[in-house]
C-alpha positions in Angstrom: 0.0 0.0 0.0 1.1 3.5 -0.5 0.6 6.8 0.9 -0.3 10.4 -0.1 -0.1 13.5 1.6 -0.7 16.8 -0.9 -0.7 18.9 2.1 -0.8 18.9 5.6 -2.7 20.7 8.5 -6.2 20.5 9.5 -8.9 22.2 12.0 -10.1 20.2 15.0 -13.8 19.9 13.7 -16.3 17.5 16.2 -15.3 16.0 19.6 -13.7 12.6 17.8 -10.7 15.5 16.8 -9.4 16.2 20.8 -7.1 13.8 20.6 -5.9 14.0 16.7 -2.9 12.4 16.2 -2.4 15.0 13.5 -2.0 18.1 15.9 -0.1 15.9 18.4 2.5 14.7 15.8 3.0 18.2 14.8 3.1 19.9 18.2 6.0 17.2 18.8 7.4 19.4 15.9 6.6 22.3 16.3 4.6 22.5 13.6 1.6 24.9 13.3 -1.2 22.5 12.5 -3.5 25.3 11.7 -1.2 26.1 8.5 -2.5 23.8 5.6 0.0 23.6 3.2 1.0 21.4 0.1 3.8 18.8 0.3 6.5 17.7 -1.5 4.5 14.6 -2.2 2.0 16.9 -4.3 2.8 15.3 -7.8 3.7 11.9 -5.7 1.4 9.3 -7.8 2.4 10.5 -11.4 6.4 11.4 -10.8 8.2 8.9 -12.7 11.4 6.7 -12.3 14.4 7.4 -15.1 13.3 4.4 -16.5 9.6 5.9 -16.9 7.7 3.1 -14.3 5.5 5.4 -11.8 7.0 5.3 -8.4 4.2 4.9 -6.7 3.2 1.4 -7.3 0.0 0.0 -8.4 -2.6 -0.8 -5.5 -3.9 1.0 -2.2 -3.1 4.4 -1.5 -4.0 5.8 1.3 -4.7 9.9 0.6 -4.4 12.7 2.6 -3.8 10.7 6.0 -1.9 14.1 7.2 -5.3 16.1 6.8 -8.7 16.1 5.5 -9.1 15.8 1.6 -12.3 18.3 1.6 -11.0 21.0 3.8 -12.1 24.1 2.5 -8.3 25.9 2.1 -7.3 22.7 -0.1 -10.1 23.9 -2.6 -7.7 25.7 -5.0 -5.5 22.2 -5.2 -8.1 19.5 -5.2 -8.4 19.2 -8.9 -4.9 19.1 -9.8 -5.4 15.6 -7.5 -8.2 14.2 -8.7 -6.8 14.6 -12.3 -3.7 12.7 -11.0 -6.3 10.2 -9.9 -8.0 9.8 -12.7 -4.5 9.6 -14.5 -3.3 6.2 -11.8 -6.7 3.7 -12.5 -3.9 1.0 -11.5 -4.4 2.8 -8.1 -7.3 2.5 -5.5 -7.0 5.8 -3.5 -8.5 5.4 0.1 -9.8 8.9 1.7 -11.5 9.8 5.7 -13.2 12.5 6.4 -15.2 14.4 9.1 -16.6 16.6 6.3 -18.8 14.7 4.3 -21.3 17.8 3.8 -18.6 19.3 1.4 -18.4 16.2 -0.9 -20.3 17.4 -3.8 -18.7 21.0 -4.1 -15.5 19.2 -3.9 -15.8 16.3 -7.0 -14.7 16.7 -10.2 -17.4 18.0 -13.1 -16.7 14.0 -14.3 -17.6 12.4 -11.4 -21.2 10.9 -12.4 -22.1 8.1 -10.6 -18.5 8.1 -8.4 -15.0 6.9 -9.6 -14.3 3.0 -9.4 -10.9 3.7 -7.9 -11.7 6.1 -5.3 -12.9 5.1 -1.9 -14.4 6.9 0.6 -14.4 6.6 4.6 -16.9 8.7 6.0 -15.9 9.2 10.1 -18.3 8.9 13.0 -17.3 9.1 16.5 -20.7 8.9 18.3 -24.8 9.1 18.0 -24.5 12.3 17.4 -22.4 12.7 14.2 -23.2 9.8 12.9 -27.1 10.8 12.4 -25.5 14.1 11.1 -23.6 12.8 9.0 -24.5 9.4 7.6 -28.0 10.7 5.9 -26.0 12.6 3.7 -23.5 10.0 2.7 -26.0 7.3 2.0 -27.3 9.9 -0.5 -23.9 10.3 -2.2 -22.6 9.4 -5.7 -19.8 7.3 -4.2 -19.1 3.7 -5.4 -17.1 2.4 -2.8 -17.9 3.6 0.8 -17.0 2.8 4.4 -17.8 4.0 7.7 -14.8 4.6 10.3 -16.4 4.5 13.6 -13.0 5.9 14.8 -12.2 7.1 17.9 -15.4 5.2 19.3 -16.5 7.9 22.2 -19.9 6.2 22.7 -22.2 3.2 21.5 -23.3 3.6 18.0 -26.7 2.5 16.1 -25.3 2.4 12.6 -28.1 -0.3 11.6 -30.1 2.1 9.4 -27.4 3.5 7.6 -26.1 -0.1 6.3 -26.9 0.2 2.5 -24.4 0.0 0.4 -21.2 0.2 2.9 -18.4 -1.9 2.1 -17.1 -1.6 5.6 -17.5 -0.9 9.1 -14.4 0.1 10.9 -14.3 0.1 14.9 -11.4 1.6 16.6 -10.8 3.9 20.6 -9.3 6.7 20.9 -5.7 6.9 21.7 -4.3 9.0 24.8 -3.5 8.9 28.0 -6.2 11.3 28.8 -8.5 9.4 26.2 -12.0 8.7 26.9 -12.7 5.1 27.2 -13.7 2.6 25.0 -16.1 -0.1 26.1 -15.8 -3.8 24.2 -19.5 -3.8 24.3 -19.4 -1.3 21.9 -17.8 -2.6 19.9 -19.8 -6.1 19.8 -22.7 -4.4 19.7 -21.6 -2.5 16.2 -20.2 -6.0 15.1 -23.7 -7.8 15.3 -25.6 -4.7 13.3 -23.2 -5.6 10.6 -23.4 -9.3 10.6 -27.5 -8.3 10.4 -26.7 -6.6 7.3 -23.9 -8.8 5.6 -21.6 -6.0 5.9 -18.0 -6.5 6.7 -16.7 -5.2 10.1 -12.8 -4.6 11.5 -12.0 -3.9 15.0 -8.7 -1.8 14.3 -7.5 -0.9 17.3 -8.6 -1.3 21.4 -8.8 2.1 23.2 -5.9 3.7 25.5 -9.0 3.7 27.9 -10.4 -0.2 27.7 -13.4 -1.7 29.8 -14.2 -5.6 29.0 -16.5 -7.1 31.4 -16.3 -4.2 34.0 -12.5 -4.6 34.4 -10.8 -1.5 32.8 -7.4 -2.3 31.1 -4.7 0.8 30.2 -2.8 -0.1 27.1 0.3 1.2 25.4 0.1 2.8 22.0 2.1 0.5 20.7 -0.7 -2.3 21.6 -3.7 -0.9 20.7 -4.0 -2.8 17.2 -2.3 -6.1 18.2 -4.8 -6.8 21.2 -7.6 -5.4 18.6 -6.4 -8.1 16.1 -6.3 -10.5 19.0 -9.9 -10.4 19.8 -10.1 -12.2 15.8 -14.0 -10.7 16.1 -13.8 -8.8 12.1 -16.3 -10.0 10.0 -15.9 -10.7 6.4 -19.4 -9.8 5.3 -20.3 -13.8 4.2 -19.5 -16.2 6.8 -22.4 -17.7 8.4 -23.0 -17.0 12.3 -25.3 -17.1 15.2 -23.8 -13.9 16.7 -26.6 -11.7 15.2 
């Protein structure tokens, strides 16, 4: 898989952002966070080896990981990207964002029906957002769409907003001042998608962790390996009781 960053920055935006490991990276840095600005990586997927193979090879790309793709200041560089998305179809570019009201001022005039190799994750941290958000993105013109439930502040009903999502991702909020994530959570969010046929992935446990009334504190560094130990994601067409 590879990764693009056009620019950096962003604006803490809903209460899933407290903790952004964007602004804490940065502050580590003494970056500004607050300045959006492009990257060296800007022309990343089409610069070209002396040989003339892309550099960037073929497959998942992960885009704009270092921001938000439709933050309004990136408006004047968005379409130099999607044409250099268009240009890679050997690419499947893989975008999140808080700010899925902006989607349809933010497409290309050629966007129709959606792109086949664009994918996008639409983020919802609790109840809150997610019925403020997900009616809108069930309405979009997107082909391939997912739903990042990540950092998990509260239970989520996701149940009516199933249709068409390729994938549920479930992950806690990392800190040590995080708030916690409870396991029930995230069981609960698992059986709405095994009641739907949709996949599900539990990425990563919570600094913050409560399992059967016991709460656990975990280091960063073993947030996704005791997720992936749990072996609870759901590939969307195995048979189960669990519903």
């Amino acid at each position: 898989m590879g990764m693009w960053n056009p620019w950096r920055g962003c604006h803490r935006y809903s209460e899933g952002c407290r903790f952004c490991y964007i602004h804490k990276g940065d502050a580590k840095r003494g970056v500004d966070t607050g300045q959006i600005v492009k990257t060296d990586q800007f022309l990343a997927p089409i610069a070209r080896k002396k040989n003339g193979e892309y550099r960037m090879k073929p497959g998942l790309v992960y885009l704009c990981f270092s921001s938000d793709f439709l933050l309004p200041e990136a408006d004047p560089w968005r379409q130099d990207c999607w044409d250099m998305i268009r240009q890679r179809q050997d690419c499947t570019f893989l975008f999140l964002t808080k700010r899925i009201e902006r989607f349809m001022d933010c497409v290309p005039p050629d966007w129709g029906e959606g792109w086949d190799n664009v994918v996008v994750g639409c983020t919802v941290e609790n109840q809150r957002r997610a019925d403020e958000r997900l009616p809108i993105f069930s309405a979009l013109p997107i082909r391939h769409k997912n739903i990042i439930c990540q950092p998990m502040i509260s239970p989520i009903d996701l149940e009516r907003y199933l249709q068409g999502i390729e994938l549920v991702v479930a992950g806690g909020e990392s800190d040590r001042f995080a708030r916690p994530m409870y396991y029930d959570w995230v069981l609960d969010l698992r059986r709405q998608c095994i009641r739907r046929a949709v996949p599900f992935s539990f990425r990563q446990c919570g600094t913050h962790f409560i399992k059967d009334g016991r709460e656990y504190t975990l280091q960063k560094k073993d947030l996704c390996a005791q997720a992936r130990k749990a072996n609870i994601d759901y590939d969307g067409k195995q048979t189960t009781s669990e519903a």
